[in-house]
C-alpha positions in Angstrom: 117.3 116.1 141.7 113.4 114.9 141.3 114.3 116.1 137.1 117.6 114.1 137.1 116.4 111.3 138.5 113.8 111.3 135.8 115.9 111.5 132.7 118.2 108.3 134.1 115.2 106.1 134.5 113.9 107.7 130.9 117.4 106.5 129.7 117.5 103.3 131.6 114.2 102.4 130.1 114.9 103.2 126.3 118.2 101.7 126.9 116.4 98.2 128.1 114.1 98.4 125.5 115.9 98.7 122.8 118.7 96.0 124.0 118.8 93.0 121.6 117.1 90.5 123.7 117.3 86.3 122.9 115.3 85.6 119.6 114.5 81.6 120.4 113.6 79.4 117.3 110.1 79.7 118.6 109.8 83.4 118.3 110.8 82.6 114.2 108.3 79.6 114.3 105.7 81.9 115.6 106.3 85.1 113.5 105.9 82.8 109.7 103.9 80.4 111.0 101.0 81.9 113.2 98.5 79.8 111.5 100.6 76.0 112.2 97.8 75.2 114.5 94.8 76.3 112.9 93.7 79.8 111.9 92.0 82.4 113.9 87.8 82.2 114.1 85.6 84.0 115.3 82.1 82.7 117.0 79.6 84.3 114.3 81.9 85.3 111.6 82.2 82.1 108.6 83.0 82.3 105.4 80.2 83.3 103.1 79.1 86.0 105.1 78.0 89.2 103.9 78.3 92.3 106.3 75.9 94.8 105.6 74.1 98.1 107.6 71.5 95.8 108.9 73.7 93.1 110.7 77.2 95.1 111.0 77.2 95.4 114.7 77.5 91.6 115.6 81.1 92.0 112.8 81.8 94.8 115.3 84.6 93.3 117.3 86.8 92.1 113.5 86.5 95.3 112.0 88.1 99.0 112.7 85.6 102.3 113.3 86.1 103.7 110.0 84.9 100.4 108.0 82.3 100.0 110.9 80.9 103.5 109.7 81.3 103.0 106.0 79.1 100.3 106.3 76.4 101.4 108.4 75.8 104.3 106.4 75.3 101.9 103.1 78.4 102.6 101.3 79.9 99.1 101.4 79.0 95.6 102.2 81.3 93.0 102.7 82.1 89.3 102.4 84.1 87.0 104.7 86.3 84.5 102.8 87.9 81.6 103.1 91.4 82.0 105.4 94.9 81.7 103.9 98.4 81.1 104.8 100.6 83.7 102.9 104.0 81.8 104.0 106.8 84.5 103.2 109.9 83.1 101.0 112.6 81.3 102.5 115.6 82.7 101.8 113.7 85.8 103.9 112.9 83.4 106.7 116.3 81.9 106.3 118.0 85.5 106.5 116.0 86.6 109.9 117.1 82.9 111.6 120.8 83.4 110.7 120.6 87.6 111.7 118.0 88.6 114.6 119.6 87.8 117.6 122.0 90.3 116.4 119.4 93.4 115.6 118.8 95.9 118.3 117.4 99.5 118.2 120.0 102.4 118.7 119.3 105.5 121.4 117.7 107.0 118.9 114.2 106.5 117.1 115.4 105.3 113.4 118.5 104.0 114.5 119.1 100.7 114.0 122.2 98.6 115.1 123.3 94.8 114.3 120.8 94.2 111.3 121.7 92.6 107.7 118.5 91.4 106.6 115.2 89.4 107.6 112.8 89.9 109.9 114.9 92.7 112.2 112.2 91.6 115.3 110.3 88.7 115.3 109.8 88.5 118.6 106.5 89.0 120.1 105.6 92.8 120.8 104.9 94.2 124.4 102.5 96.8 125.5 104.9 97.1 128.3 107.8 97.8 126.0 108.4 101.4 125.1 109.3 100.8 121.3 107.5 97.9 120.4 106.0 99.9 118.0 109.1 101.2 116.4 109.7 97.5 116.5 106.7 96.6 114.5 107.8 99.9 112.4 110.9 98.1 111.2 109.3 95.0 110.3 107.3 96.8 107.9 110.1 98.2 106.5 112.1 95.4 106.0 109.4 93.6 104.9 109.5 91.2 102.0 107.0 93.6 100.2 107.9 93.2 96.2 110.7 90.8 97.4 114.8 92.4 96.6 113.0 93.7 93.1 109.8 93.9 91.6 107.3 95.7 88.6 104.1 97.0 88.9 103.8 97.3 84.8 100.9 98.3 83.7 99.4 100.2 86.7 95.9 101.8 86.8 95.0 104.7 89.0 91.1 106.6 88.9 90.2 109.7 90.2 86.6 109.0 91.6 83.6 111.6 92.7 82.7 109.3 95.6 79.3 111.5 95.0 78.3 110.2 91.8 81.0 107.7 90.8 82.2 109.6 88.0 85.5 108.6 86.8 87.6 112.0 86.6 90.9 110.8 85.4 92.4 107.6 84.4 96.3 107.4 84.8 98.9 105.2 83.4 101.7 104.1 85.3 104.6 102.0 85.6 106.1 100.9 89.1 109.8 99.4 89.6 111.1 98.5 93.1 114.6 97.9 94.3 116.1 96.8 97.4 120.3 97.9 97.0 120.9 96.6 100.6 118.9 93.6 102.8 118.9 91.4 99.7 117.8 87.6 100.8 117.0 86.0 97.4 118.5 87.2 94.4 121.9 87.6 93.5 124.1 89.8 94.7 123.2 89.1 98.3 123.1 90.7 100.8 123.9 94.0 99.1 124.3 95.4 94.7 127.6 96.9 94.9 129.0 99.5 94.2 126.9 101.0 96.1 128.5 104.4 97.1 125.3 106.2 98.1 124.7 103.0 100.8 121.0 103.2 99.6 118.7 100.9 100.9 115.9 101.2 98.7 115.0 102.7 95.3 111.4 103.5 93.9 111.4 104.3 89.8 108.0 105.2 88.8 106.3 106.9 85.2 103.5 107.9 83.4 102.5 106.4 80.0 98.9 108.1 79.7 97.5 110.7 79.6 99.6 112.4 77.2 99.8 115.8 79.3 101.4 113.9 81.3 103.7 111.3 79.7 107.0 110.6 80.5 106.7 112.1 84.2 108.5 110.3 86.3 109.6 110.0 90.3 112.4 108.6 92.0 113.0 107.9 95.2 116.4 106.9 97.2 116.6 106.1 100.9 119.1 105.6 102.7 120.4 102.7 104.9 120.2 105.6 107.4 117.2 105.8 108.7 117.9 109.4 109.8 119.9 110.6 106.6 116.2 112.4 104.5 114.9 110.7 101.3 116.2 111.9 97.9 113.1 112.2 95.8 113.2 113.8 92.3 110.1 114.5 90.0 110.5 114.8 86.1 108.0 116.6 84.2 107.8 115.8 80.7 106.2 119.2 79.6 109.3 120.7 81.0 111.5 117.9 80.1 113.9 119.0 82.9 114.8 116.7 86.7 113.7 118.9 89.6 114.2 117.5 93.3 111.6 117.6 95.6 112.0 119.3 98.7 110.8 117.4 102.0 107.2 118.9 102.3 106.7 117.5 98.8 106.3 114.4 99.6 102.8 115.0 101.8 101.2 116.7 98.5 98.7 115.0 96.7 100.7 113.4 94.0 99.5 114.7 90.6 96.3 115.2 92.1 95.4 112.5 93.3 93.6 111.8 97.3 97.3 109.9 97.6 100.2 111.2 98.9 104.3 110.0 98.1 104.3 109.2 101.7 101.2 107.1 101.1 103.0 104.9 99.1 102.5 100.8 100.1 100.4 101.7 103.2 103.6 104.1 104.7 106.9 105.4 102.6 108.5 107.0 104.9 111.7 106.8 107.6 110.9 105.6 110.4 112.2 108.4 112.1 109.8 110.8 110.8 106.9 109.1 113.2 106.5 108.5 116.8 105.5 104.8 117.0 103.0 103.5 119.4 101.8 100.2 119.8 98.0 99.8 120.5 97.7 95.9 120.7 97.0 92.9 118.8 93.5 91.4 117.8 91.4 89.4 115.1 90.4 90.9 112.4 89.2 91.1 108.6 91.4 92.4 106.1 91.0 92.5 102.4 93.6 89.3 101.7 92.4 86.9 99.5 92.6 84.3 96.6 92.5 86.7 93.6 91.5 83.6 91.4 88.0 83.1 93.3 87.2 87.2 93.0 85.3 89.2 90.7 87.6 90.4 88.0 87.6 92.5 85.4 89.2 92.6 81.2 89.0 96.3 80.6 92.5 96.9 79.8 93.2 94.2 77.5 96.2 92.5 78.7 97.9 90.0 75.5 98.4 87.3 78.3 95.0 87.7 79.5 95.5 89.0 82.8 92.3 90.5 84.6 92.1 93.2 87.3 90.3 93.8 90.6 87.2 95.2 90.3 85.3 98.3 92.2 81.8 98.3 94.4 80.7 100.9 96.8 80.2 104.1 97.6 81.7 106.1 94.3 83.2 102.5 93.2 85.8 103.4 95.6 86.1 99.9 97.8 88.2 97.1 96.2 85.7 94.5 95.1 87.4 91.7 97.0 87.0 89.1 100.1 87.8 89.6 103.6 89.5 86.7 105.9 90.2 86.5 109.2 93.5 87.6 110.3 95.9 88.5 113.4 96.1 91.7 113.7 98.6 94.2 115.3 97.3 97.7 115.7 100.0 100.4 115.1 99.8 104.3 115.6 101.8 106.8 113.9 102.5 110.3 114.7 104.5 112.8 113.0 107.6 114.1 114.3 106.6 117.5 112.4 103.9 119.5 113.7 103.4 120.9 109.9 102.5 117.4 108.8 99.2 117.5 107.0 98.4 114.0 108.9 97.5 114.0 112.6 98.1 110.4 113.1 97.6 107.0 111.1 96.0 103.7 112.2 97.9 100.7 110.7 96.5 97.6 111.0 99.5 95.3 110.5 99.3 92.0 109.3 101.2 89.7 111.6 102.2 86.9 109.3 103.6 89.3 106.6 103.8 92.4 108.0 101.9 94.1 105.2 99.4 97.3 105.9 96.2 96.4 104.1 94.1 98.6 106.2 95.1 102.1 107.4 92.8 104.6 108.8 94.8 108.6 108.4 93.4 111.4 111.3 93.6 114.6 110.1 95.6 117.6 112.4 92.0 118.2 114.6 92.1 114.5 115.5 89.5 114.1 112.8 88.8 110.7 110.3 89.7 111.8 107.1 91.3 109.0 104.9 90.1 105.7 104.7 93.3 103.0 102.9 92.8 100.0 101.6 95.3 98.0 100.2 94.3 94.1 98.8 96.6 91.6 99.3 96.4 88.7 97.0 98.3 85.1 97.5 100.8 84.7 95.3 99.7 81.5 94.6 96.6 82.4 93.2 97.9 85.3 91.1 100.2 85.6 87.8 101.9 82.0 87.3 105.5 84.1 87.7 104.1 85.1 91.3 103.8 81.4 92.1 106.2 80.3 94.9 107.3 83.5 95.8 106.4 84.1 99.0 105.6 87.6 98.2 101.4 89.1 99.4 100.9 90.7 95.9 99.5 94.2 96.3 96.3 93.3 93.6 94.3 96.8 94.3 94.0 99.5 96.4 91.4 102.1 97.3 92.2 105.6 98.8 89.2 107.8 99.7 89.5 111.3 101.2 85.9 111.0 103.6 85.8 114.8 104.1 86.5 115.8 100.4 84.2 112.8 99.3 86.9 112.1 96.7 88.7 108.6 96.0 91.5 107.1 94.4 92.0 103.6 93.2 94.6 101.5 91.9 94.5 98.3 90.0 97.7 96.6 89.9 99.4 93.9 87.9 102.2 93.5 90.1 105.2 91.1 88.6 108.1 89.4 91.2 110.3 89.1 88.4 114.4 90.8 88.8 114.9 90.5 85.3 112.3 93.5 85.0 114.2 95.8 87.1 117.5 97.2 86.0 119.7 98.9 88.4 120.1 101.9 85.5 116.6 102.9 86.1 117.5 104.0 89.0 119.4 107.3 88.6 118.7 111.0 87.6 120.4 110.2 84.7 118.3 107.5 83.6 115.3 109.9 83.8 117.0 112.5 81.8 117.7 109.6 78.9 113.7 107.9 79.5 112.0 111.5 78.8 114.0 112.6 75.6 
């Protein structure tokens, strides 16, 4: 009786939790605009501040235990800058008004019920509530990251010895992003059609240097259901042949690098692969900033004089770039799959846009063993195609294996532009054609 009991209040709960409740026009008011009245502060932390070993412990309360660490053993100092408003795009706003009162979670983690596009819930989280942090899961992945379509062309990855610095390998890349279904701003909306695979989302990535590598290529396909597995396939130009990668693939380093397919954006996975927990909200720094006011770099020679992100730290692994005070909520996520190489991860979600700048990965002993950092730069300060797009331009990332003492970092120029993404690109077939 006592084990019956049990399972209907386990039910009753999930089934409370995950009812749609009433999303008022001041739960959309406060999820874009959490910065209407002023932005967060901090008594000791200003603008201009530079966080170093010596005076790290009165920053303690605005930064995570990982970037505590890294700092008071002298691998990185950091500087607080100015705060910013990163206002997402209207027609996404537009879409979560017209559609979240409709959005509720299924009985199952990954399923989803009532949802076209927006913000699925933009209601406030509760610690109270059982699956506020699958809540804050689907955010993320219905974020407006890259808008409905997007490029990251030309895209710079280093392989660091975070030891001596020593660049191992420089790869050439070039990212393409496509959202088939939850379309706010670009025609066709809110779907491409045909779409007879009922894809949500499509990732088309390849290699232009170094030549034993060229012409590689990924591709990934998820579904609109969250519990139907990823299609990924890998070509490798030396073999000039499509191959698709099982599951466990996707949590190998990806051609050798301290980053994993799953790794991808800050988390590319289904959100029924995790356990979701959430931990709270707080203040904190985060690496989002003006890119016009940092330290940039011409290296790679771009015609229209774009410049890239530059490196400093330990091994050059840490994005050379501001910190500003943000709202913060703190999200845990397990995997589902006791083989998974990761223990848990530590996102620390941006509340405004629901991006993951910082993420902190645990390895299967509970112990610290990545350290992510993805920069977020205002579109408004970035390529004059990014202006008015309401999009947090991913501008650099740095990914450094702690144990291993081994980094990888990424210098974007990331382009909110449709016209550069053609549905063609992505299919198998497409692939097959690109690597002849």
């Amino acid at each position: 009786m006592k084990k019956i009991t049990k399972t209907l209040l386990g039910a009753a709960l999930l089934s409370i939790a995950a009812s749609a409740s009433a999303v008022t026009d001041a739960d959309i008011e406060n999820t874009f605009h959490p910065y209407k009245n002023g932005f967060p502060s901090v008594d000791g932390v200003n603008p201009g501040d530079v966080i170093t070993k010596d005076n790290v412990d009165q920053y303690a309360s605005v930064l995570d235990e990982g970037m505590i660490k890294h700092i008071k053993d002298g691998w990185v100092e950091i500087t607080v800058g100015e705060p910013l408003d990163f206002v997402l795009n209207q027609g996404y706003i537009d879409a979560t008004k017209a559609g979240a009162k409709n959005v509720s979670l299924g009985e199952k983690v990954g399923q989803i019920e009532g949802y076209v596009a927006g913000r699925a819930f933009p209601q406030e989280p509760s610690l109270d509530d059982p699956r506020a942090g699958e809540k804050l899961a689907w955010n993320y992945q219905y974020g407006y990251n890259w808008g409905d379509g997007a490029a990251i062309s030309p895209f710079y990855w280093k392989y660091r010895n975070m030891n001596t610095g020593k660049i191992e390998r420089t790869m050439k890349f070039n990212f393409y992003f496509l959202n088939f279904a939850h379309r706010v701003n670009h025609e066709p909306l809110p779907e491409i059609t045909p779409n007879p695979s009922k894809l949500f989302r499509a990732i088309y990535l390849n290699v232009e240097e170094p030549f034993d590598v060229k012409n590689t290529q990924l591709l990934i396909h998820r579904s609109q259901n969250d519990l139907k597995r990823d299609n990924t396939w890998l070509y490798l130009g030396f073999q000039r042949r499509v191959r698709r990668l099982a599951t466990g693939q996707t949590t190998d380093s990806f051609l050798g690098a301290d980053i994993m397919i799953e790794d991808f954006e800050g988390y590319n996975g289904r959100i029924s692969d995790m356990k979701w927990t959430y931990k709270g909200t707080k203040t904190m720094l985060l690496p989002m900033y003006d890119s016009s006011k940092q330290q940039r770099t011409d290296e790679f020679k771009e015609s229209d004089g774009y410049t890239y992100t530059t490196y400093h730290g330990q091994g050059n692994c840490f994005p050379n770039v501001t910190y500003s005070l943000r709202d913060v909520y703190v999200v845990e996520s397990q995997p589902v799959d006791p083989n998974h190489p990761v223990g848990k991860r530590i996102h620390y979600m941006d509340k405004q846009t629901f991006t993951l700048p910082r993420t902190v990965v645990h390895d299967r002993q509970g112990k610290y063993w990545k350290s992510w950092m993805i920069g977020q730069a205002h579109p408004d300060s970035h390529l004059p195609i990014n202006k008015g797009t309401g999009v947090s331009i991913d501008d650099a990332f740095g990914m450094m294996d702690v144990q291993a003492m081994h980094c990888t970092t990424g210098q974007f120029k990331g382009i909110v532009d449709p016209k550069l993404v053609k549905k063609k690109q992505f299919s198998v077939q497409y692939m097959r054609s690109f690597g002849k």
